[in-house]
C-alpha positions in Angstrom: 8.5 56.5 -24.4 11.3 58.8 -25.3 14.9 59.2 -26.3 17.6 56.5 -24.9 20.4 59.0 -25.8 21.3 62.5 -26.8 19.2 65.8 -25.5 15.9 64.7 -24.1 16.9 62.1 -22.9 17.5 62.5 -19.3 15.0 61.5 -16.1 13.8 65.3 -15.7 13.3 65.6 -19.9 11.3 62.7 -19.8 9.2 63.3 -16.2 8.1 66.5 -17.7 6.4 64.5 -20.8 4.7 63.2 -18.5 3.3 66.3 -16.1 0.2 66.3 -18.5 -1.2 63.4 -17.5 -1.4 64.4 -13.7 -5.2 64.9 -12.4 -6.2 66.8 -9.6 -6.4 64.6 -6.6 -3.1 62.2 -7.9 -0.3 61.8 -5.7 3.2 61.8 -6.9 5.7 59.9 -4.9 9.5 60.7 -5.9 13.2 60.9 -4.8 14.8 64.0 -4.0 16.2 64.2 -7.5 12.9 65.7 -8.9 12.5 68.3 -5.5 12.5 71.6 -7.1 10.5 74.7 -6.5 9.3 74.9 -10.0 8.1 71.3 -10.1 6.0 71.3 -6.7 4.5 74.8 -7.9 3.2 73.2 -11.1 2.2 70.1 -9.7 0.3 72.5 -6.8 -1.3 74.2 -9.9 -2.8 71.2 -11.1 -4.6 70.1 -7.8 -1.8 67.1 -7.8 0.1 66.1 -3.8 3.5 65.3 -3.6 5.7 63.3 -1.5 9.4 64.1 -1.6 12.3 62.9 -0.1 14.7 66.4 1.0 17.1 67.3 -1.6 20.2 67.3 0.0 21.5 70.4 -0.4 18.5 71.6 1.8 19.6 69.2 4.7 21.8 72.0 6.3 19.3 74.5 6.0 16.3 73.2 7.0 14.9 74.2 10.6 13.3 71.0 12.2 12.4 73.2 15.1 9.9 75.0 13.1 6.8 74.3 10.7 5.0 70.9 11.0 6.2 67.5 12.4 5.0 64.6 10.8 7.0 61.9 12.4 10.8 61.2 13.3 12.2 61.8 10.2 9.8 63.3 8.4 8.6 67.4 8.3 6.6 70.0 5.5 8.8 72.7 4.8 8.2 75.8 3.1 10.4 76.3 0.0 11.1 80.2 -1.0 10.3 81.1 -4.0 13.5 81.2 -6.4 14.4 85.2 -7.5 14.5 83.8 -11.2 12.3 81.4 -13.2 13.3 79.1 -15.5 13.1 80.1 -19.3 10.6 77.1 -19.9 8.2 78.4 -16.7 5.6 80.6 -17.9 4.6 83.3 -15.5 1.2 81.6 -14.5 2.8 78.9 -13.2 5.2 80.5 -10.6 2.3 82.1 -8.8 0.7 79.0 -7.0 
């Protein structure tokens, strides 16, 4: 439960009231809206697997020649780490 309207109240505000409840072993299916590098490195901390769809932006840069074929359209990639964290990221968490 949270907020309909105002601050808080978007998907990523209320997803991340949920990150607690995660156990190792879960799997966490989920659009390319929630694909960031901090998200999969937290989730990675907590033992949790994730299935993504691509975030779009990444469609142009990703290198289907390389890394791991899973089937026609799908592929693991590698996601460099961002040169900045996000203020709300403590340091533990970037270094999964």
């Amino acid at each position: 439960m949270g907020p309909c309207r105002g601050k808080g109240s978007d998907e990523k505000s209320l997803f991340s009231t949920m990150l607690d409840s995660f156990e190792p072993g879960d799997l966490l299916l989920g659009d390319a809206f929630y694909t960031t590098y901090f998200l999969l490195c937290g989730l990675q901390k907590r033992g949790v697997n994730v299935i993504f769809e691509q975030h779009g932006s990444r469609k142009l840069t990703t290198d289907f020649r390389r890394g791991q074929r899973l089937g026609q359209r799908d592929h693991v990639i590698e996601l460099p780490k961002p040169k900045k964290k996000p203020s709300w990221m403590s340091r533990e968490l970037t270094t999964a």
